[in-house]
VOFIZA-732414 format. One record per residue (C-alpha): residue in three letters; x, y, z. Coordinates in steps of 0.5 Angstrom, whole numbers, padded with zeros to 4 digits, always signed. Layout:
% VOFIZA-732414
ALAXYZ/...
This chain:
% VOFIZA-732414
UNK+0199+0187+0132/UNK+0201+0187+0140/UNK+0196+0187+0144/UNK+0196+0194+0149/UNK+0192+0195+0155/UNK+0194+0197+0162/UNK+0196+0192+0166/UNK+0201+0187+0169/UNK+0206+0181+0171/UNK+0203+0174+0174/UNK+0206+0168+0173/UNK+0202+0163+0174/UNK+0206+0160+0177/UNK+0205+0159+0182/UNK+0204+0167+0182/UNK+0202+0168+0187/UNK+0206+0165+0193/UNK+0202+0171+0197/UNK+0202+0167+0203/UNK+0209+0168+0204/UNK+0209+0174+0206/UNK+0203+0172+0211/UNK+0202+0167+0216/UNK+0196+0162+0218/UNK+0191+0163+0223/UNK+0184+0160+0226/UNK+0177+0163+0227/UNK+0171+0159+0227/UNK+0168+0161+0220/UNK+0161+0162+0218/UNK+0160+0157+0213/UNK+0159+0150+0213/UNK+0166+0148+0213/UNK+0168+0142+0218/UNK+0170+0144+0225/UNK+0178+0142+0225/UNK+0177+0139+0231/UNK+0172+0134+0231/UNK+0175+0133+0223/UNK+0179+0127+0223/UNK+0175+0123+0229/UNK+0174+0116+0226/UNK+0180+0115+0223/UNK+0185+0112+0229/UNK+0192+0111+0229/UNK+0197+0116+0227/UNK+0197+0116+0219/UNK+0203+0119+0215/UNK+0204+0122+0209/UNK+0210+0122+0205/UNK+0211+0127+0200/UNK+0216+0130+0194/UNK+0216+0138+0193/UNK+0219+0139+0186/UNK+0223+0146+0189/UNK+0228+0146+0194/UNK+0227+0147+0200/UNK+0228+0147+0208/UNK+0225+0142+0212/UNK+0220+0144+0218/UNK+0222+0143+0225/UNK+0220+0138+0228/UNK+0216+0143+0234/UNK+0212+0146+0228/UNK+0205+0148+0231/UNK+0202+0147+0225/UNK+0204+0140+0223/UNK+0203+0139+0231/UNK+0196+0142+0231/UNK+0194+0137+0224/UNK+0197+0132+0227/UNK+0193+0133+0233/UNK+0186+0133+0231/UNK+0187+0130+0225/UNK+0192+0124+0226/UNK+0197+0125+0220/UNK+0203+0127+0220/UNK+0207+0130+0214/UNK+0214+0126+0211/UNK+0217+0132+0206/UNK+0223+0132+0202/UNK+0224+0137+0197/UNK+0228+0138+0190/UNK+0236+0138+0190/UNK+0239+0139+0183/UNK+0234+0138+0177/UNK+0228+0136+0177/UNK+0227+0132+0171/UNK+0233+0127+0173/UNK+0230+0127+0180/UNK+0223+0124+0176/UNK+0228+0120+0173/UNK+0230+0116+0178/UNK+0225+0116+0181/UNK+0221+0113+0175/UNK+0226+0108+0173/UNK+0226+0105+0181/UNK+0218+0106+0181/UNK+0217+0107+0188/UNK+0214+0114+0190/UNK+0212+0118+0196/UNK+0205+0118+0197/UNK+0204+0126+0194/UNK+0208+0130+0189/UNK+0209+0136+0189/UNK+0209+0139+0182/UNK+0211+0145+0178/UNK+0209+0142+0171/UNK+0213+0139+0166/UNK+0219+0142+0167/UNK+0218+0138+0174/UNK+0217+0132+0170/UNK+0210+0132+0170/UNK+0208+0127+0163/UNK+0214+0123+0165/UNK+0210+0121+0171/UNK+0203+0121+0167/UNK+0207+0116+0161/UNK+0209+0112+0167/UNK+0204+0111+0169/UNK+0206+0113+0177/UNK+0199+0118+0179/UNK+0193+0116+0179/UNK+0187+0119+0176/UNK+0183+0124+0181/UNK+0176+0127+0179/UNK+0172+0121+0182/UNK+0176+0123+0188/UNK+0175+0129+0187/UNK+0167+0129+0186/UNK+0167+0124+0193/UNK+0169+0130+0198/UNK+0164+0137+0199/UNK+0171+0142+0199/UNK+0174+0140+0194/UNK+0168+0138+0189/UNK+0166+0144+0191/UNK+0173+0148+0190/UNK+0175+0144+0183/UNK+0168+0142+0181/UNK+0167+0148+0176/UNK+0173+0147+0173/UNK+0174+0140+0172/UNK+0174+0142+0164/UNK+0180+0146+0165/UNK+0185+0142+0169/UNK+0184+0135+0165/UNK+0190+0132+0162/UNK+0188+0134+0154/UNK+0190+0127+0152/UNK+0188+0123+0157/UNK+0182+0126+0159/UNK+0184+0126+0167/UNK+0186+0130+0172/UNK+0192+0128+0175/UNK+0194+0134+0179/UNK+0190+0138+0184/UNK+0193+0147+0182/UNK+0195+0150+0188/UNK+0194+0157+0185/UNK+0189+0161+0182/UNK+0181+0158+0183/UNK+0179+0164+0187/UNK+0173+0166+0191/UNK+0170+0172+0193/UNK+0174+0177+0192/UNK+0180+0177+0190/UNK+0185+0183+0193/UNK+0191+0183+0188/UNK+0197+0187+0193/UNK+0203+0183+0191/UNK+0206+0180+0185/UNK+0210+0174+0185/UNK+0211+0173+0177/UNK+0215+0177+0172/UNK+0217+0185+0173/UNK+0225+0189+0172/UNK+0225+0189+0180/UNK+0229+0193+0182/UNK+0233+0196+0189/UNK+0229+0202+0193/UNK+0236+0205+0194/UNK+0235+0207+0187/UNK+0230+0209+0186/UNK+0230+0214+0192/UNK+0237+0215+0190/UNK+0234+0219+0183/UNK+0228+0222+0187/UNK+0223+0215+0186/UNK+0223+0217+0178/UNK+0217+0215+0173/UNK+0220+0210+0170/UNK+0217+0206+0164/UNK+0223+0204+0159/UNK+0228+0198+0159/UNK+0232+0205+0157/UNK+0231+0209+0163/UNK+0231+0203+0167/UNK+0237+0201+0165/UNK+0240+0208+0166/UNK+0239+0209+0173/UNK+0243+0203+0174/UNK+0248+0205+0171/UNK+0248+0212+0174/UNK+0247+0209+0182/UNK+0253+0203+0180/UNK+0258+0209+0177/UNK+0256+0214+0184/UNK+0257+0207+0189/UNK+0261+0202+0186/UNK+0261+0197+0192/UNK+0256+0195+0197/UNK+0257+0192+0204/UNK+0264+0191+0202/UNK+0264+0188+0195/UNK+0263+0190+0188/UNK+0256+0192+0186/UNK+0253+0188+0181/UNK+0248+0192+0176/UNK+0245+0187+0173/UNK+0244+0180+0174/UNK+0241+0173+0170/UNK+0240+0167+0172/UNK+0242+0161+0167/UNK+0241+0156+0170/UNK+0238+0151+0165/UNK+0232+0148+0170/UNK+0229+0154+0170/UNK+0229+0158+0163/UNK+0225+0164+0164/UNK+0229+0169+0166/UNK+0234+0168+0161/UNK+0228+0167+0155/UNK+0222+0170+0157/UNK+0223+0177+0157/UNK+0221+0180+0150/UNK+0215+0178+0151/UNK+0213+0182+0157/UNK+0218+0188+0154/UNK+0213+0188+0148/UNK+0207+0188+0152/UNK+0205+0181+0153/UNK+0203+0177+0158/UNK+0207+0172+0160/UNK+0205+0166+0156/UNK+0212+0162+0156/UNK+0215+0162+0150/UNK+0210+0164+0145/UNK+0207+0171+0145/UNK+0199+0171+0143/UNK+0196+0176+0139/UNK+0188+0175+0136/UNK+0189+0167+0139/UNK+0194+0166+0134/UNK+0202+0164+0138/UNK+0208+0166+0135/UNK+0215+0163+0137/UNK+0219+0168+0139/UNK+0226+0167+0141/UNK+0228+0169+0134/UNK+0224+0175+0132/UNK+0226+0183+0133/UNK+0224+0184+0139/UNK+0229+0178+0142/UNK+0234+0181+0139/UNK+0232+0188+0141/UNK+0232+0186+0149/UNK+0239+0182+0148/UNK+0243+0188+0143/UNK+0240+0192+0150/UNK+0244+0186+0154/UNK+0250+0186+0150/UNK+0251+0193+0151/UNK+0249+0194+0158/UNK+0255+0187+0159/UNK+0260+0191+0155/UNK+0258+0198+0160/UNK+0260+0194+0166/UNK+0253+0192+0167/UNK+0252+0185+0168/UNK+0255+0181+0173/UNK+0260+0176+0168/UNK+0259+0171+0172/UNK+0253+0170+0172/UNK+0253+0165+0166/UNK+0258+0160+0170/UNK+0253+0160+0176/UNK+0248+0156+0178/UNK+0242+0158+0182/UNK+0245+0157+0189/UNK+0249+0163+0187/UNK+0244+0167+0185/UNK+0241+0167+0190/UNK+0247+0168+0195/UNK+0249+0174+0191/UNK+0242+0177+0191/UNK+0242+0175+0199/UNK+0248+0179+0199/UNK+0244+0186+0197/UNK+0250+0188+0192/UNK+0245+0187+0186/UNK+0242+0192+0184/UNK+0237+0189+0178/UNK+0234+0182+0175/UNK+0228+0181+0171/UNK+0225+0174+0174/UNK+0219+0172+0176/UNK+0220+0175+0185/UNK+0216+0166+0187/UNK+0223+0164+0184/UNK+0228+0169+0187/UNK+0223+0169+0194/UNK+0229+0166+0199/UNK+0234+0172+0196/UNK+0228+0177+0197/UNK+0226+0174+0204/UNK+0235+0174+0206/UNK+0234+0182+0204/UNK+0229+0182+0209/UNK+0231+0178+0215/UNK+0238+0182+0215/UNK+0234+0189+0216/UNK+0238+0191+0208/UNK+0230+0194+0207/UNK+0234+0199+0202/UNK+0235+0192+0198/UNK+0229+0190+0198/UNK+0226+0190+0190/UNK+0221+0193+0187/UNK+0217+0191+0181/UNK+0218+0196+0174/UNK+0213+0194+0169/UNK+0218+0197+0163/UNK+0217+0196+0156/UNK+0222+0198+0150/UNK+0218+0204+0148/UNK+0212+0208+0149/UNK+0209+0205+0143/UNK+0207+0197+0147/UNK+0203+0198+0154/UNK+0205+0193+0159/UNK+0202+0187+0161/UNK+0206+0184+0167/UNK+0201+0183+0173/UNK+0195+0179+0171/UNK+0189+0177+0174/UNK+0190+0169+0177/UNK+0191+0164+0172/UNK+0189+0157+0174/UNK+0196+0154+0175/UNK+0194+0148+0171/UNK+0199+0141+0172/UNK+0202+0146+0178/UNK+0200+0143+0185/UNK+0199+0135+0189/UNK+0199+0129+0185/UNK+0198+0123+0188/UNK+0202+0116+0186/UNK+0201+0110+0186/UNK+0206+0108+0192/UNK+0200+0111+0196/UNK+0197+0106+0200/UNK+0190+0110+0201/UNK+0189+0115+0197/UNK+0182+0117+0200/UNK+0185+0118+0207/UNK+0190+0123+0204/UNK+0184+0126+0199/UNK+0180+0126+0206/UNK+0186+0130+0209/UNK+0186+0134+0203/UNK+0179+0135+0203/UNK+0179+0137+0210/UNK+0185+0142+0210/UNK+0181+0145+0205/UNK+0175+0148+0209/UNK+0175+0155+0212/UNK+0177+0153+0219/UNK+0183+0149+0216/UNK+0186+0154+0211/UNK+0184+0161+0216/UNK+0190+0156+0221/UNK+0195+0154+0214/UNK+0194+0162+0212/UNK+0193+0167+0218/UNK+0196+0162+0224/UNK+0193+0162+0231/UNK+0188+0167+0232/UNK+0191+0171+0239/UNK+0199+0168+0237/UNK+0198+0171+0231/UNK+0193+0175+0229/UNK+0187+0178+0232/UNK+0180+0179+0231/UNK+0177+0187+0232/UNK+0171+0188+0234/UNK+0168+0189+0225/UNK+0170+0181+0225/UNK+0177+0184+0222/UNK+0183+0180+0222/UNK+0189+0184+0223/UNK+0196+0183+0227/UNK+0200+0186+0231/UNK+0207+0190+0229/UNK+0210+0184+0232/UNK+0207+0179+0229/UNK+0208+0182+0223/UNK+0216+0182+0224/UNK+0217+0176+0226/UNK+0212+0173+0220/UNK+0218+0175+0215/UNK+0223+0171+0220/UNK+0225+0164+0215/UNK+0227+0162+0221/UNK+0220+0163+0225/UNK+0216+0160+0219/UNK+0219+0154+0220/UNK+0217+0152+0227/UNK+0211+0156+0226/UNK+0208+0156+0219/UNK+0205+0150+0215/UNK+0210+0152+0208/UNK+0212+0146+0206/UNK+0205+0144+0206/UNK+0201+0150+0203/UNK+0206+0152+0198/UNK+0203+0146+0193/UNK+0196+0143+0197/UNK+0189+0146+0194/UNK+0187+0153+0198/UNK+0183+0158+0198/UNK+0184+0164+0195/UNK+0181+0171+0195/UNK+0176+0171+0200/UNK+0173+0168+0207/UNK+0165+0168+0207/UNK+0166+0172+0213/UNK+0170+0177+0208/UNK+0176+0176+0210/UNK+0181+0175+0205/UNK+0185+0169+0205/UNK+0191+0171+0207/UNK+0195+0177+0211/UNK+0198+0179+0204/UNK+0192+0179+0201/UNK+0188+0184+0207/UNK+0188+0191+0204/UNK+0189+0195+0210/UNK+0194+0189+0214/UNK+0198+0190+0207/UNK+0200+0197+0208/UNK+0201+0196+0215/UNK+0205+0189+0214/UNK+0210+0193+0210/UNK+0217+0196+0212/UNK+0218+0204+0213/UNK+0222+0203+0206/UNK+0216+0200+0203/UNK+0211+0205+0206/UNK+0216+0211+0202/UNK+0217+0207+0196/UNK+0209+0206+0195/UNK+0208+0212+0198/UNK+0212+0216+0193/UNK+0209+0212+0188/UNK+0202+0215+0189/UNK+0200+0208+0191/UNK+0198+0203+0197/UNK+0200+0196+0194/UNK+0205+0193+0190/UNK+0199+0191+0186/UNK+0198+0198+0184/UNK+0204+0199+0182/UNK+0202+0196+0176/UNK+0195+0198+0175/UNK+0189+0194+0173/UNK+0190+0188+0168/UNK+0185+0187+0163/UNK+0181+0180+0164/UNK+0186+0174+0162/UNK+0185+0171+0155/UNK+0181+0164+0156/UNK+0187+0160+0154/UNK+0191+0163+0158/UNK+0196+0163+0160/UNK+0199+0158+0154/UNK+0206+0155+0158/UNK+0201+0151+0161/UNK+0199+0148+0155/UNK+0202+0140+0154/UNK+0207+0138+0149/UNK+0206+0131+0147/UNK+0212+0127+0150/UNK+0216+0124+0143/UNK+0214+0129+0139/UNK+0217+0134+0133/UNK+0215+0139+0137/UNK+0217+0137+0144/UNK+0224+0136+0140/UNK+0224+0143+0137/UNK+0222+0145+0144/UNK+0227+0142+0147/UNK+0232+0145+0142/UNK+0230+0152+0143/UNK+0232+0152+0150/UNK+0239+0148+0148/UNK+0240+0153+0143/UNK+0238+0159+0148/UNK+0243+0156+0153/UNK+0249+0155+0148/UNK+0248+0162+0144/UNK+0244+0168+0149/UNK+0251+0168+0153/UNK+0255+0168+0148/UNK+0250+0174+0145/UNK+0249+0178+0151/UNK+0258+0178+0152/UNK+0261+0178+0146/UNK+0265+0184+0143/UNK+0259+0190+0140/UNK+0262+0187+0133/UNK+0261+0180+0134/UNK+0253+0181+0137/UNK+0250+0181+0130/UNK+0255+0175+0127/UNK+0253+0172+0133/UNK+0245+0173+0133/UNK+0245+0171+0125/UNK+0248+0165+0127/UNK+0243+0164+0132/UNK+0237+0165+0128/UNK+0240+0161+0123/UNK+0239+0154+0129/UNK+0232+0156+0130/UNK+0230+0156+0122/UNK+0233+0149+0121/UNK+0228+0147+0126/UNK+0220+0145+0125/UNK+0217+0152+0129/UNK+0211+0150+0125/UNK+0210+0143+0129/UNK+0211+0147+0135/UNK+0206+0152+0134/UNK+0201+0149+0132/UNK+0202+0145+0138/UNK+0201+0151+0142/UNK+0195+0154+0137/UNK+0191+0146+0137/UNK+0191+0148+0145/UNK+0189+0155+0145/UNK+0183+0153+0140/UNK+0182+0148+0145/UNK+0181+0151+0151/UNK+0177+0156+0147/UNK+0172+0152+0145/UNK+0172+0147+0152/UNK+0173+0153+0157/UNK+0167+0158+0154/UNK+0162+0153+0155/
């Protein structure tokens, strides 16, 4: 039976990039923290950190203050580079060369995180860990959770989802059916639960205003690139309403395989006649991710299902080119009203996602010491909010707020890279949640700045929803399953099961475009053929990788 409770979308993922809408600022806490400007004192020489972020990415400028702040009083200097083309082959290479920077960046396996494991490239954590206050006391609590399941260490420090205090979900980073306010108020902001409905305002917006700035209106659009499969293989599971666990859907601890059952070929049957409608961009198939985000940028699709982290730099062009209209709101669809939706979720540790530290590194305990340092209250209210007086301020309750100025220019891409610590926070430890003055984190997340951040557009979509975040949009989820989420549950390198993974995303690259294109007289042949690949493969071996894990964490994460 599907499991049915209200709820929402989160991707671990790295849910949660809330910081990008935000910026970072420094008011002296009241808890314990080290003074920033003392940190760091007895270490003389300049110090530099080379580090690898598997994500693309820009540069800071080098007048960035905030690097400049931390190289200041802290005497380090950051060196980043970030990902260009696949992941696993950029791991490759630096694999077989075996040299590596100082820090990875890691988005799990599918950055090649057992490669560097099995290589032996990154160096065991938790004795480091439990050396420095913040960050035992951050990853102390959790130390079961986060070790490697084979080998009994931690390798990687999460960048997302070890909160305290309370935590104000706003924002949603992880999966939804996002879609352009122009169309939503276009019908009137429509109640809209249904992959049906959803689909059928589209059509009707696309029929009323074929082109936009220019160029033809795309309704709908699918990324395809082969590094990052969700958006093609994923979205079954949140349209019967699951959470997303990758590529099983869980119900009563049990994981299931989905890419063959019904509910797959229900949503891409949808796909299939929404293509031969005129719907889908027929190009979507040959681009790669670059060109995705172009066409979002271009504020001419009207549609997609991903996860919003991952297509963040198309949303933020939205903004940047004042084409609030386009900007994209999340829609938590179902297939019909027998299945309740499960999107938003309550952040997830974002296990095998975050720092990683290689045997290149020279000093390990100077970069942890770094890290550790970053950590406190002082440290992260400059890497999440900024500079208190340039870029927020203080009222006389101990709030912190910002001005309709400091708002705008925090959305700039442009300004975040003189001004923000981006590179930086996206993957290192952080706190999230609250301070131990009641602050939240992060501007995104404080309630009250929330709302005011937000456009005028923005405002009038919430507004008409009844609503005052992009949170409620989806309202409260139901507590996340101990195991969850279960795409962060490691399959043995070498394995049947890894084979049979692999090939499922093969088979899902191969056949889903054909499927989603052919002729409505071809689509059944095509999916029966489809099938008929991943029968002959040893699903069994896989899924019990998956329910091994689950079982695991059960009895590990319960105690």
């Amino acid at each position: 039976m599907t499991r049915k409770k209200l709820f929402s979308s989160g991707i671990a993922v790295l849910l949660s990039l809330s910081m990008c809408l935000s910026l970072a600022g420094c008011k002296k806490g009241s808890g314990d923290q080290t003074d920033p400007s003392q940190t760091g004192s007895s270490n003389t020489g300049p110090f530099t950190i080379k580090v690898y972020n598997a994500m693309a990415g820009t540069a800071p400028a080098k007048d960035n203050k905030i690097y400049k702040l931390i190289e200041e009083k802290l005497g380090v200097k950051f060196e980043f580079e970030f990902l260009v083309g696949e992941a696993k082959e950029k791991a490759g290479v630096m694999i077989a060369g075996g040299e590596y920077p100082d820090l990875l960046g890691l988005l799990g396996d599918q950055s090649g995180l057992q490669e560097f494991i099995d290589a032996e490239a990154l160096i065991p954590l938790e004795d480091y860990i439990n050396k420095y206050p913040n960050l035992k006391k951050h990853y102390g609590p959790i130390m079961n959770q986060i070790k490697d399941q084979k080998s009994g260490h931690v390798y990687v420090m999460p960048n997302y989802g070890v909160i305290s205090g309370k935590y104000y979900q706003n924002e949603s980073f992880g999966p939804a059916f996002w879609i352009q306010a122009a169309v939503l108020k276009e019908f009137g902001y429509p109640k809209i639960t249904t992959l049906d409905e959803w689909f059928d305002i589209i059509q009707q917006y696309m029929k009323k205003y074929p082109e936009i700035n220019g160029q033809k209106t795309i309704g709908f659009t699918i990324l395809t690139d082969t590094s990052r499969d969700w958006p093609l293989r994923n979205a079954p599971a949140q349209l019967s309403g699951h959470p997303n666990d990758g590529g099983v859907i869980v119900d009563d601890n049990v994981a299931r395989i989905y890419a063959h059952l019904d509910i797959s070929k229900r949503y891409y049957k949808k796909l299939n006649e929404m293509y031969n409608a005129g719907v889908i961009d027929p190009e979507c198939f040959t681009s790669n991710y670059d060109t995705y985000i172009s066409k979002i940028s271009s504020g001419r699709v009207l549609g997609l299902y991903d996860q919003r982290w991952n297509f963040q730099m198309g949303y933020n062009s939205i903004i940047d080119q004042k084409m609030y209209e386009r900007q994209y709101v999340p829609v938590p669809v179902v297939f019909d009203d027998s299945y309740e939706q499960w999107y938003l979720t309550y952040p997830n540790i974002n296990v095998n996602s975050g720092y990683a530290i290689t045997t290149s590194c020279k000093d390990p305990d100077r970069v942890m010491q770094v890290l550790d340092t970053l950590l406190s209250e002082e440290w992260q209210k400059i890497l999440q909010w900024g500079i208190e007086g340039e870029d927020y301020h203080v009222d006389e309750n101990g709030r912190f707020y910002r001005t309709p100025e400091q708002r705008e220019r925090a959305k700039s891409e442009e300004w975040k890279l003189s001004n923000y610590a981006e590179a930086l926070l996206q993957f290192c430890p952080k706190l999230e949640g609250s301070y131990s003055d009641g602050n939240a984190t992060n501007p995104g997340q404080q309630p009250e700045e929330y709302f005011e951040s937000l456009d005028d557009v923005a405002k009038e979509v919430y507004t008409a929803y009844n609503v005052k975040t992009q949170g409620e949009l989806f309202g409260f989820p139901p507590e996340n399953p101990v195991y969850f989420p279960a795409y962060t549950i490691s399959i043995p390198v070498g394995s049947d099961a890894q084979i049979v993974d692999q090939k499922l995303k093969d088979y899902a690259f191969q056949y889903l475009p054909k499927i989603i294109s052919a002729k409505p007289s071809e689509f059944e042949g095509l999916w029966q053929k489809y099938v008929e690949q991943i029968n002959k493969l040893d699903i069994a071996a896989l899924e019990k990788v998956y329910n091994d894990g689950i079982q695991q964490r059960i009895q590990e994460y319960s105690n």
